[in-house]
C-alpha positions as CSV (number, residue, x, y, z in Angstrom):
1,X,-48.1,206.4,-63.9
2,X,-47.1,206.2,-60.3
3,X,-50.3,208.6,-59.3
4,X,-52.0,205.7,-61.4
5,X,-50.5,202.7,-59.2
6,X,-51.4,204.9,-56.1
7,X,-54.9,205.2,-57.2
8,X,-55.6,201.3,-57.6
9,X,-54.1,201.0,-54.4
10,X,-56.2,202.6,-52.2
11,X,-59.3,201.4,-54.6
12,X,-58.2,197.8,-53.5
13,X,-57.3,198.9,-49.8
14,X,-61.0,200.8,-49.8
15,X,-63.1,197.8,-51.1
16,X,-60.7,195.1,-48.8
17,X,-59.0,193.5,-51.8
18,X,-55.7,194.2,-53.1
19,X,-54.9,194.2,-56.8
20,X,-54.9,191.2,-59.0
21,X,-51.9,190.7,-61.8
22,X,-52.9,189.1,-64.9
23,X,-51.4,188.5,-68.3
24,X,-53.2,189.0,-72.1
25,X,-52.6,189.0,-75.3
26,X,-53.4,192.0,-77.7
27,X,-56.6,191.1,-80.4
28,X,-56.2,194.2,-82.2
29,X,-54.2,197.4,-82.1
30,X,-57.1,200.1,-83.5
31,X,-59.2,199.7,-81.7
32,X,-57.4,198.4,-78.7
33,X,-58.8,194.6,-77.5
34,X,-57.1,192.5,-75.2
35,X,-57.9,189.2,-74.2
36,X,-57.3,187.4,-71.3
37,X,-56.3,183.9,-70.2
38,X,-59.1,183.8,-68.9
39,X,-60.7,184.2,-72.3
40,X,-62.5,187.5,-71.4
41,X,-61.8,190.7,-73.7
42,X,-61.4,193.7,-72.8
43,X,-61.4,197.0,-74.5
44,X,-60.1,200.4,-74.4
45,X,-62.8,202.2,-71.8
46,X,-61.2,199.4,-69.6
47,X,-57.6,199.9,-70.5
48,X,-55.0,202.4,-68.5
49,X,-51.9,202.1,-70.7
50,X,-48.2,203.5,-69.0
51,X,-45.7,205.0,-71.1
52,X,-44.1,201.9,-72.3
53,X,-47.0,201.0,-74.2
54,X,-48.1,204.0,-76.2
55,X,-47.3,206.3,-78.7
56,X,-45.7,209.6,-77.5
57,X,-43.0,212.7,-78.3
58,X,-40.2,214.1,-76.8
59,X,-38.6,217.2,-77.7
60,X,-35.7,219.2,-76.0
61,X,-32.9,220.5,-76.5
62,X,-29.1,219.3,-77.1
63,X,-25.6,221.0,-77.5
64,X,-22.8,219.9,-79.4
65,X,-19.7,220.8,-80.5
66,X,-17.0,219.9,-82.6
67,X,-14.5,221.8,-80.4
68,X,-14.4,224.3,-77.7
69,X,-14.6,227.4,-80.3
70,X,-17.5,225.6,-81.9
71,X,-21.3,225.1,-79.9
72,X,-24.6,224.7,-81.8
73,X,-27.6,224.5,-79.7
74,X,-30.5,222.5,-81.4
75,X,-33.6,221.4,-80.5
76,X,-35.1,217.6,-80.9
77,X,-37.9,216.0,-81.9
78,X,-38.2,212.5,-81.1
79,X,-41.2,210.0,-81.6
80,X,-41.9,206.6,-79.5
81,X,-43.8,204.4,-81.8
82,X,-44.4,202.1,-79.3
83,X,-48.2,201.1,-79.3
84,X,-49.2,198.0,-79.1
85,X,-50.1,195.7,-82.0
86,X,-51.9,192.4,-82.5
87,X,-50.4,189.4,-80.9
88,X,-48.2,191.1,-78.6
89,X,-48.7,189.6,-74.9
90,X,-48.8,192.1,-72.2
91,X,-48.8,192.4,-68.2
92,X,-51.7,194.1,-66.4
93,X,-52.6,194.8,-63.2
94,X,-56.0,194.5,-62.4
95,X,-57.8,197.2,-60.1
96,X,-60.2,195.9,-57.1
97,X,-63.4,194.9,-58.9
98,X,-62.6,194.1,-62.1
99,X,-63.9,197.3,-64.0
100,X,-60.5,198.8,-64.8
101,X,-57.0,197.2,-65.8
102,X,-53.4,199.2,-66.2
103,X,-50.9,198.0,-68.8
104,X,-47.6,197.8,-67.2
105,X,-45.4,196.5,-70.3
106,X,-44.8,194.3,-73.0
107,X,-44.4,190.5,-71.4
108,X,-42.6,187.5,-72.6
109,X,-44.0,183.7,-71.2
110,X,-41.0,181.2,-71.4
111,X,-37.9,183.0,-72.8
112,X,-40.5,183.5,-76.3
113,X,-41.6,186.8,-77.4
């Protein structure tokens, strides 16, 4: 995500324009649309989601014990079901130009969800 930041960065330093933020609210989960305030909606060719916003899985590895004689190494699987769905309003930056927008997070607009 950070290499992501960096890159619309130094788009918006190249073309003399920094970044704009903007807020929208999600039209559909599959296939992804999100509108804007502006009323314009986007979808996903235009859309560079971060982690908070998608789906993804984790797996490691964990000791525990139930005293010092007793270790068990096991492994874990965990799954973030954390896509977006309709009506869900969301915080974007928008790269110089217009043509591509990163999802930072979920948003809330006067202490409502």
């Amino acid at each position: 995500m950070l290499d992501i930041i960096k890159q619309l960065a130094a788009d918006a330093v190249d073309l003399g324009r920094a970044a704009d933020f903007c807020m929208g609210t999600v039209v559909s989960g599959s296939p992804l649309r999100i509108r804007l305030e502006e009323g314009l909606e986007l979808t996903e060719p235009f859309l560079i989601l971060a982690e908070p916003v998608t789906n993804w899985q984790e797996t490691g590895t964990v000791w525990l014990w139930r005293d010092e004689e007793e270790r068990r190494l096991y492994q874990y699987h965990l799954y973030h079901n954390r896509g977006l769905a309709a009506g869900e309003r969301v915080a974007m930056i928008r790269a110089a130009g217009g043509q591509q927008y990163l999802v930072l997070c979920r948003a809330e607009k006067g202490g409502e969800a």
